[in-house]
N, C-alpha and C positions, 0 to 999 in steps of 0.2 A: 671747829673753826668758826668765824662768826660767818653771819647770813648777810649777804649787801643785798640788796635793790637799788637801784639807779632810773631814774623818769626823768620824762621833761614836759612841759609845757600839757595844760587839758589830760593828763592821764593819769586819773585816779586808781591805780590798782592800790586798790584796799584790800592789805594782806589782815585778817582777823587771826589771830593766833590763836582764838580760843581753842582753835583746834589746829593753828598750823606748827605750833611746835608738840603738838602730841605726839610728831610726827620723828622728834630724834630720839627713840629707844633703843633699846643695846639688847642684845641676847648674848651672856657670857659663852665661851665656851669651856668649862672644865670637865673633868671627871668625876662620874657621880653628882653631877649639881644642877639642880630643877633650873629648867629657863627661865629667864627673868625678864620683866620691860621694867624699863627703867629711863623714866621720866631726864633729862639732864638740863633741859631749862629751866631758868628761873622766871617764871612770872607768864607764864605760857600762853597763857588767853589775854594778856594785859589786865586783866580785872586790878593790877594794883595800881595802876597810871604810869605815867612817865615814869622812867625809873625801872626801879625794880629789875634789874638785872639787862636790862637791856642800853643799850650806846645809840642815842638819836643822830641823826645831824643832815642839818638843810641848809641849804648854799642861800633863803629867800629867810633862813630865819625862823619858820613855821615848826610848831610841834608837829612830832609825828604820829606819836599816840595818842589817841584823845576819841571823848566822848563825841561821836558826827551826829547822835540822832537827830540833833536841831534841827540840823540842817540839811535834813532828811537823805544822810545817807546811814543808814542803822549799819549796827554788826552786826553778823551773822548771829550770835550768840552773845549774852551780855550785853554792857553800856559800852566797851571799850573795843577801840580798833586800831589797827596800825596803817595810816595812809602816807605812802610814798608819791608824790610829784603831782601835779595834778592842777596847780593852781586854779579854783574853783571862781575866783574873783572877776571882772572885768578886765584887770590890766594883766592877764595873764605872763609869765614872767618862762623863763628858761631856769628850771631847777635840777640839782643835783640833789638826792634826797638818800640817805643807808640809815638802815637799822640794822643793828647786829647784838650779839653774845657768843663772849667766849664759851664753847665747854672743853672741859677734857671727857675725850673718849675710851672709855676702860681700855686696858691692855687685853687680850685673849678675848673681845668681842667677836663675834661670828655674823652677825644678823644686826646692821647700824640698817636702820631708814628715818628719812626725814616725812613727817604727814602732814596735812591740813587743808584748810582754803584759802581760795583766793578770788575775786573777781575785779575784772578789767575794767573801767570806765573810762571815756574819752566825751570831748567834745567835738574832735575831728568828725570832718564829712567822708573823706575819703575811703575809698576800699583796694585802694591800689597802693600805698607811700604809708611806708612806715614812720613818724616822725616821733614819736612818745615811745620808750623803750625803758625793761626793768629788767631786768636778771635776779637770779637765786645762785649764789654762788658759794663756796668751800674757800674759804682764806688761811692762810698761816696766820700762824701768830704774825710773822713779822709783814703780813697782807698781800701776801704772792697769793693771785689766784690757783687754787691746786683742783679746781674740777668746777663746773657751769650743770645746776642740777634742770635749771629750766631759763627761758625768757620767754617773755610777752613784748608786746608791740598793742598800739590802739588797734589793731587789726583784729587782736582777739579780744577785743570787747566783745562783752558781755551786760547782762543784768542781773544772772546767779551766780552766785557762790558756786565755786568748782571746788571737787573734793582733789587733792594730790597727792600723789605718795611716789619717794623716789630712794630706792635702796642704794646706802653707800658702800664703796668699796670696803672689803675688810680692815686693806690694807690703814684708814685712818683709826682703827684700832692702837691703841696706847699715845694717839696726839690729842691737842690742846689744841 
């Protein structure tokens, strides 16, 4: 199903794919048959830009993948990164920011997890109020939330790259 994040205002979680969709691999289960990972994104690390298999979309208008080094927030790997919400600017704004990609996930899979990084930034001062908020979430096709693999808040800023991995139920075995 595809992967949302949602942010608002000052909270830069820069999801870098290079490695956070390493993270949906399939282990079939049949008879007789060597296990397998198996890659199901398309364009995994963004190294292709915008595009490439993934669905932007910002309520402010902003890309969401894109080259930051300028502006010195690097990827963790490669030139390319995927920043959800954060508005970086002076007039900071209230945004709604997702990325996603459909996959389909084999039938008779046994062993689905999602992997990768991720790190938080904010400009908030606080350590008590959560106001900047993203989730990792399982959508249907027709975008009924079917399961919440994580969320963040500016509370868990950060300034490293955190590694993640979050095994999916079997059950989405043979969905899209």
């Amino acid at each position: 199903g595809p992967i949302d994040a949602s942010a608002t205002p000052d909270s830069p979680p820069g999801v870098d794919a290079a490695t956070l969709p390493d993270a949906s691999t399939v282990t079939p289960d049949a008879s007789g048959c060597t296990t397998q990972t198996i890659q199901l994104f398309t364009n995994p690390g963004f190294e292709s830009g915008p595009g490439g298999g993934w669905v932007e979309s910002s309520s402010a208008g902003y890309d969401i993948v894109w080259q930051p080094a300028a502006n010195g927030y690097p990827a963790r790997t490669g030139a390319w990164l995927a920043w959800l919400g954060g508005d970086v600017g002076p007039t900071a704004a209230f945004l709604t920011d997702s990325l996603y990609q459909q996959v389909a996930i084999p039938a008779g899979a046994t062993s689905i997890s999602f992997t990768g990084f991720i790190t938080v930034g904010t400009q908030e001062t606080t350590t008590t109020d959560a106001f900047d908020n993203a989730a990792l979430t399982i959508r249907s096709t027709a975008d009924a939330v079917l399961g919440t693999l994580a969320s963040w808040t500016n509370l868990s800023a950060g300034t490293d790259w955190v590694s993640m991995s979050f095994p999916l139920a079997d059950s989405y075995a043979g969905q899209t």
